[in-house]
N, C-alpha and C positions, 0 to 999 in steps of 0.2 A: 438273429439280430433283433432286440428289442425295439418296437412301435416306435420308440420316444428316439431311439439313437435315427432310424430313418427320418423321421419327421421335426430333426432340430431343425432344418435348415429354413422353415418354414416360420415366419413368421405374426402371421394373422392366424389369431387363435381359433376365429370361425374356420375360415381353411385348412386348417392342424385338425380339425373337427370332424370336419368332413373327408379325410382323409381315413381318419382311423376309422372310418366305418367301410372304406373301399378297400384297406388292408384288409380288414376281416371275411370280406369279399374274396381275394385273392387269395387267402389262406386256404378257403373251400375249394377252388377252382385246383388248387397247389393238393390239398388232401383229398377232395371226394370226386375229382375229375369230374366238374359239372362247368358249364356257363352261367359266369353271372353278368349282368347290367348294370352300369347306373342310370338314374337318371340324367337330366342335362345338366352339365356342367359350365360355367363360367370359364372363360379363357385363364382368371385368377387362378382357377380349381384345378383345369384337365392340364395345363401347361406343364405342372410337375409329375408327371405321369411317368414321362421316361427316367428320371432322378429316383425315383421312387419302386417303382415294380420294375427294373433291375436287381432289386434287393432280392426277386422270387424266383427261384429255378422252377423248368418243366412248366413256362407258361408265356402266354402270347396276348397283347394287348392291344386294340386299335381304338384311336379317339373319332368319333363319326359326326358330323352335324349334319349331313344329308345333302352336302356338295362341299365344293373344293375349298373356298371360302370361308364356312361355317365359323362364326365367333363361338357360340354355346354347343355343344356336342354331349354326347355320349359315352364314355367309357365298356368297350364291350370286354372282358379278360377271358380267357379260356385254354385249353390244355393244349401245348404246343405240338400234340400230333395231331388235330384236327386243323381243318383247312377254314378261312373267314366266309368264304364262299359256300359254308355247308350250314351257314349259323344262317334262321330263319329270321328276316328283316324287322330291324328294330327301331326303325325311324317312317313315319309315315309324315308324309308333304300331301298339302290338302289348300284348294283355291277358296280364299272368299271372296264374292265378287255384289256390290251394290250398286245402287242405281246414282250412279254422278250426279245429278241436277240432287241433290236433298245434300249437298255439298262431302268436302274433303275428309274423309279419317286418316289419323294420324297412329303411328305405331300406339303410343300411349291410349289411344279409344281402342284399340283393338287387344291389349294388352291387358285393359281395364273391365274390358267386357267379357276376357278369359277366366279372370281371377273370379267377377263378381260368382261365375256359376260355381264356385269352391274348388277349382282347380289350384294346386300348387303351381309356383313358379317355374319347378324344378321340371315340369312337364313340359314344359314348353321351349319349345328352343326359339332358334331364327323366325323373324317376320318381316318380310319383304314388303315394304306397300309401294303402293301404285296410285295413283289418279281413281280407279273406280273399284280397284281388288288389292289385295294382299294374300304372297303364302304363305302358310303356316308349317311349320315342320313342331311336329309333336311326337310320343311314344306312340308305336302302333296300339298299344294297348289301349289307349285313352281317344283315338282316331276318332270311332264311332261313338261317341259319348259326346264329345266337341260336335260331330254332323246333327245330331240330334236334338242339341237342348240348345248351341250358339244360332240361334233368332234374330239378335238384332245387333248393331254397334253404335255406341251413339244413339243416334235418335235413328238411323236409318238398319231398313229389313237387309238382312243380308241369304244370298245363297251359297252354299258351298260343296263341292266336287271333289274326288280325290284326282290327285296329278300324279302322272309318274315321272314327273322330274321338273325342275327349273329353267325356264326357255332361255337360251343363251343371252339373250338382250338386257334379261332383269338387272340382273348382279351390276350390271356398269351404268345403270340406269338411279345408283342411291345414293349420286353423292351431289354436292353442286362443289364445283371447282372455284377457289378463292386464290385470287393470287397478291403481294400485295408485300412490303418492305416491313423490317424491322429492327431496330435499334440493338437487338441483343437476341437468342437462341435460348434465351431465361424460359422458363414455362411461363411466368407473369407476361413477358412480351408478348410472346404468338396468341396466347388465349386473349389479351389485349384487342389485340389486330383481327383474328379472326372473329370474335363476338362482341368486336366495338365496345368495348369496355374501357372503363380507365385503368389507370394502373392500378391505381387506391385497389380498386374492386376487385381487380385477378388476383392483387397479392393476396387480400381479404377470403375469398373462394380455395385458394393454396393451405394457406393457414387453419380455415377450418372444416379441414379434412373434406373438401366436396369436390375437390381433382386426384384421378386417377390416370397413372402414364402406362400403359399395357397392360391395363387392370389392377395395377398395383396401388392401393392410396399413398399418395405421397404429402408433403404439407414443407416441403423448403423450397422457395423461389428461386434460390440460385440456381438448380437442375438445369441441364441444358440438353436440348431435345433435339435429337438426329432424325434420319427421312426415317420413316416407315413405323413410327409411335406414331399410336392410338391415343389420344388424348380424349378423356370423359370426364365432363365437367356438370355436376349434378343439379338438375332445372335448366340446364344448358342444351344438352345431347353431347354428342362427338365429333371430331374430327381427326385425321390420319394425314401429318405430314408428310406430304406424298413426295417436296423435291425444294431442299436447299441451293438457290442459284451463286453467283459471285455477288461482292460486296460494290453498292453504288460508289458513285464519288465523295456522295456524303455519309459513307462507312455503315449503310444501312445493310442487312441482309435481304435479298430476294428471298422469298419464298412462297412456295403454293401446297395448298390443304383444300384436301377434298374432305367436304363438310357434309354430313348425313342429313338425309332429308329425316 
């Protein structure tokens, strides 16, 4: 089957893009019986994984981001008589941790201070922060490179440690819970309500292209959003409607979004 007939269904020409370079991936994996990698992927990206490498006999796929959770991951493919468990680890989780009083970083500082050392994006996956650390999930390859040259964040010295995993308290620890009525399930509404906005302004953010509903950009207000979308709204952050309640008396909706720190 030809590249283009797999890859109609896709729309965003960067994502069709990056595709055709993980087909040619799987081809090798399919003729030269080898493992290949990708880097990290976007939930936009890796989400058509299954749509897609169904199209390839005699091979086995798993999407990784280094816990259960993972919004960015990895793509690992390889030949379906080998076992996942034999394939040598391709995600490495690593703690940075500063000194609280020289004040707060934010995903974006630590995000900021990856890039400046000429790292790609694509290296990088998940980052967890905290009050005084943050973890980093990166390619094992790039692990010690990051241990060695990331010095500082922001204005504050940082140190960093490899982890072998993410302590069970983190993960539920990144959202701040908002709860709070709405006149309509529009995307204009919620993004309204949850980041205090006017209406003017969510339609305005909708329209030009700076909202995405599970990674997908979108740009019409009517959409109407069910629990468990991911709303990302650019200069903004995210948030993940977590639970549609009943309608008040005054025909409002309940609802509550856990909002990313």
């Amino acid at each position: 089957m030809l590249k283009e007939n797999i890859l109609g269904h896709i729309q965003q020409s960067e994502i069709k893009k990056k595709w055709r370079g993980i087909l040619d991936q799987a081809e090798q994996v399919m003729n030269k019986h080898v493992i290949r990698k990708t880097l990290f992927l976007s939930p936009g990206e890796w989400n058509y994984a299954e749509s897609i490498l169904c199209h390839y006999s005699n091979v086995q796929w798993l999407a990784d981001g280094g816990y259960e959770n993972a919004e960015r991951k990895r793509l690992v493919i390889f030949p379906d008589y080998k076992h996942y468990d034999s394939i040598e680890d391709f995600i490495a989780l690593l703690k940075i941790k500063h000194n609280a009083k020289t004040g707060d970083l934010t995903h974006r500082d630590y995000l900021g201070a990856l890039l400046s050392l000429g790292i790609e994006r694509e290296i990088i996956g998940d980052i967890i922060v905290g009050e005084d650390w943050a973890y980093l999930f990166t390619t094992s390859e790039m692990k010690d490179f990051i241990k060695f040259n990331l010095n500082t964040v922001g204005s504050s010295k940082v140190m960093i440690e490899d982890a072998d995993s993410l302590p069970d308290d983190v993960e539920s620890d990144q959202m701040i819970i908002i709860a709070g009525t709405v006149a309509s399930l529009r995307i204009d509404s919620v993004i309204s309500m949850v980041l205090r906005l006017s209406r003017q302004k969510s339609q305005s953010l909708v329209t030009s292209h700076k909202v995405k509903i599970n990674w997908v950009p979108v740009q019409k207000n009517m959409l109407l959003l069910k629990e468990r979308d991911m709303i990302s709204v650019s200069g903004f952050g995210r948030f993940k409607l977590l639970s549609i309640g009943n309608l008040t008396r005054s025909q409002r909706w309940r609802i509550e979004v856990g909002k990313m720190k």
